[in-house]
BABA-559401 format. One record per residue (C-alpha): residue in three letters; x, y, z. Coordinates in steps of 0.25 Angstrom, whole numbers, padded with zeros to 4 digits, always signed. Each point is the difference from the previous one (the first is absolute). Example, Ala and Ser with C-alpha at 12.3 -4.5 7.8 and 13.67 -1.06 7.14 Angstrom:
REM residues 2
ALA+0049-0018+0031;SER+0006+0014-0002;
REM end
This chain:
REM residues 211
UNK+0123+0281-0059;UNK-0010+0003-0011;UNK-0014-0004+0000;UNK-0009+0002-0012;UNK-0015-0003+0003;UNK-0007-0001-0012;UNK-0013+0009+0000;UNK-0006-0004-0015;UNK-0016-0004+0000;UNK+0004-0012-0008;UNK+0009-0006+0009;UNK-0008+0004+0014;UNK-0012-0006-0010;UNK+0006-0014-0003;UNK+0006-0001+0016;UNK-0015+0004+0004;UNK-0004-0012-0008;UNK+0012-0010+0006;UNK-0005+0005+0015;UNK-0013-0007-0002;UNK+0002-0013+0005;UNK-0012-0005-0011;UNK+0010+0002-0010;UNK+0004-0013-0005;UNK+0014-0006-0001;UNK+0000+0003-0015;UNK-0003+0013+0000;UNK+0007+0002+0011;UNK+0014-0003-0010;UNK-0003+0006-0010;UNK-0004+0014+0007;UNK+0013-0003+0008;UNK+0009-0001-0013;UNK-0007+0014-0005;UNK+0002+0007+0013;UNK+0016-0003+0000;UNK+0001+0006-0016;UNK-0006+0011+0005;UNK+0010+0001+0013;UNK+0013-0003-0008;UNK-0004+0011-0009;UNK+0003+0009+0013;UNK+0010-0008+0006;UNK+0011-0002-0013;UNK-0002+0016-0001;UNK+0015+0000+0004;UNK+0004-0012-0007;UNK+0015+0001-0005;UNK+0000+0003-0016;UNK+0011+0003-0010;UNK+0001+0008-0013;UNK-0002-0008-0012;UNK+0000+0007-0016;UNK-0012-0007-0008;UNK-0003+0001-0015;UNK-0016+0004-0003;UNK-0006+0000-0012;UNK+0004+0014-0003;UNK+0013+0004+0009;UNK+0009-0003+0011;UNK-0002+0001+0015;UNK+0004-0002+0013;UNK-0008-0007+0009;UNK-0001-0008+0013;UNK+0002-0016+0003;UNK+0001-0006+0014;UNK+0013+0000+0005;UNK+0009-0012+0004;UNK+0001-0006+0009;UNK-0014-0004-0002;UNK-0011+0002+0011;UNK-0002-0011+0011;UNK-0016-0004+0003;UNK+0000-0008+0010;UNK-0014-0003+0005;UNK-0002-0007+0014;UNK-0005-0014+0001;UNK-0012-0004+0001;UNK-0008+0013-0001;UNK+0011+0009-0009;UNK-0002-0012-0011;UNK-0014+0005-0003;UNK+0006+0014-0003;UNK+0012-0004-0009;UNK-0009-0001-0012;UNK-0004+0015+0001;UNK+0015+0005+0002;UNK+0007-0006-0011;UNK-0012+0004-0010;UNK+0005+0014+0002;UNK+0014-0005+0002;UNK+0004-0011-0011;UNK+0015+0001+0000;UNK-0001-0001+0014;UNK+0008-0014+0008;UNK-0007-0007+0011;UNK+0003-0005+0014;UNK-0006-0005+0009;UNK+0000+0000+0018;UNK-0008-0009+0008;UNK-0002+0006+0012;UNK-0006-0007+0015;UNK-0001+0003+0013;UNK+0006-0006+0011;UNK-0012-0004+0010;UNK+0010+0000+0013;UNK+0009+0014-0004;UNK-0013+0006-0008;UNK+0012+0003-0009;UNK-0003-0002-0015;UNK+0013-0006-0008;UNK+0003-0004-0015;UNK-0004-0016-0001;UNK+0003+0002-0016;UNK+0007+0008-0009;UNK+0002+0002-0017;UNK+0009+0013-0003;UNK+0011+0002-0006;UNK+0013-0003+0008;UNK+0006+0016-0001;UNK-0010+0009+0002;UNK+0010+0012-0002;UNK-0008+0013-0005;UNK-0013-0006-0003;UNK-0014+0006+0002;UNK-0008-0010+0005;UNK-0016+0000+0000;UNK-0006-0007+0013;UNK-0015-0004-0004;UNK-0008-0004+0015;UNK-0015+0003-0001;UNK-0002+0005+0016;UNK+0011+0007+0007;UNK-0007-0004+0014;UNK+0010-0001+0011;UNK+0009+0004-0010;UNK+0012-0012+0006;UNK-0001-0010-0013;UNK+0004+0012-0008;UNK+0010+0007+0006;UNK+0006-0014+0001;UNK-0001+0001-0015;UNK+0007+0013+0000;UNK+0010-0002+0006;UNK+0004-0012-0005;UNK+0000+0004-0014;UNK+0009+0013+0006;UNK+0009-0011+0006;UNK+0002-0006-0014;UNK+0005+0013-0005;UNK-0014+0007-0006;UNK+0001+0014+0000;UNK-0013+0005+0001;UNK-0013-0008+0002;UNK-0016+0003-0004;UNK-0009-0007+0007;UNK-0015-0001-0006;UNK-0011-0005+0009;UNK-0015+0001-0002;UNK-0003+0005+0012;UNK+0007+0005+0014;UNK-0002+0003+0015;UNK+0005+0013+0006;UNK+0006-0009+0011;UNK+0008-0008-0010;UNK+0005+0011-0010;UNK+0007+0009+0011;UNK+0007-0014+0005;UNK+0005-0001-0014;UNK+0004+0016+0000;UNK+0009+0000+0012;UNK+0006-0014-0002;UNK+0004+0005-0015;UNK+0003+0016+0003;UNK+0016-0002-0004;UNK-0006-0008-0014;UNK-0005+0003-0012;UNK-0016-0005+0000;UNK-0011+0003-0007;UNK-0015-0005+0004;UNK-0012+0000-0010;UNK-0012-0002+0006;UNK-0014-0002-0004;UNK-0005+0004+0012;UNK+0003+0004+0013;UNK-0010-0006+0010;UNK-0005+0003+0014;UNK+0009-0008+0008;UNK+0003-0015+0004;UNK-0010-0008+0010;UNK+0006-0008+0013;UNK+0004-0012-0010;UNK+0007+0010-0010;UNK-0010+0002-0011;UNK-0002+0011-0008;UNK-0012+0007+0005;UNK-0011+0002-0011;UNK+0011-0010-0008;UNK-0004-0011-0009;UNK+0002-0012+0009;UNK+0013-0008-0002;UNK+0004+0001-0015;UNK+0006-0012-0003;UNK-0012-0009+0004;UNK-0008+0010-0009;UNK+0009-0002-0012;UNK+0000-0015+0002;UNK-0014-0004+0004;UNK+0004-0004+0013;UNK-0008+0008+0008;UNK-0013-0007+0008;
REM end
């Protein structure tokens, strides 16, 4: 697995800014979208192109387009929604799905509740978007499930991460192709699985629902 923290002042500017839990809702979108640009820069680093031959005003060359099959973004709902505008600013041609995820309160389990992807999967590069990777099950749930529908290799962008959380995520995926771009790593989960410093839960804060 390959994990890519992003260590730029603009981007460890913006989260310090999203931490502060004085920042309002609308801020706190905005900042978000910003932040997710600036991490799918990194994380389409690899991104599968193809040669194409262009005309300029003067000659002809060989350039680069993305390659097909297109990329997949498929943003995590609630939280993940409020990163989709970020990723597909960078990545246009780009096609969308989209995973419901929950946790079942008896196993602790989380399980897809809904799902918009493409039937066939079958040597796609899929782009998870999920703003905390905590505990780390809701998205390796993702992971694999987007493996199981015949994805080849999966990137997962997340705001923020606990140690606890990315190494669950590295042993469960050591056979796979996964990427993970990062924000920031933080300290380490408290005993109700939040990201210590963190920024609280990061749906609430995107949608105003926080008390």
């Amino acid at each position: 697995m390959r994990v890519h923290v992003a260590d730029h002042p603009l981007i460890t500017h913006k989260l310090t800014v999203l931490r502060d839990k004085s920042t309002p809702s609308s801020i706190f979108r905005a900042l978000t979208e910003e932040l997710v640009t600036l991490l799918a820069y990194e994380a389409t680093r690899l991104v599968r192109v193809e040669e194409v031959e262009i005309e300029t005003p003067v000659a002809t060359t060989t350039g680069v387009a993305i390659g097909d099959p297109k990329p997949l973004v498929v943003p995590i709902l609630r939280a993940g929604l409020g990163m989709l505008d970020g990723m597909v600013k960078l990545l246009p041609s780009a096609e969308v799905g989209f995973l419901g995820m929950v946790r079942n309160e008896e196993t602790l389990e989380p399980s897809v509740y809904a799902e918009r992807l493409p039937e066939d999967l079958s040597n796609r590069q899929c782009f998870v978007l999920d703003p905390m990777l905590a505990t780390g099950g809701s998205l390796l749930a993702a992971i694999e499930y987007l493996f199981d529908r015949g994805a080849v290799d999966v990137t997962a962008i997340c705001l923020l991460a606990a140690p606890e959380g990315l190494a669950m995520i590295e042993q469960a995926t050591a056979d796979r192709q996964v990427t993970i771009v990062l924000g920031a790593l933080d300290e380490r989960l408290d005993d109700h699985g939040y990201i210590i410093p963190g920024l609280g839960d990061a749906g609430d804060r995107l949608y105003g629902t926080v008390s």
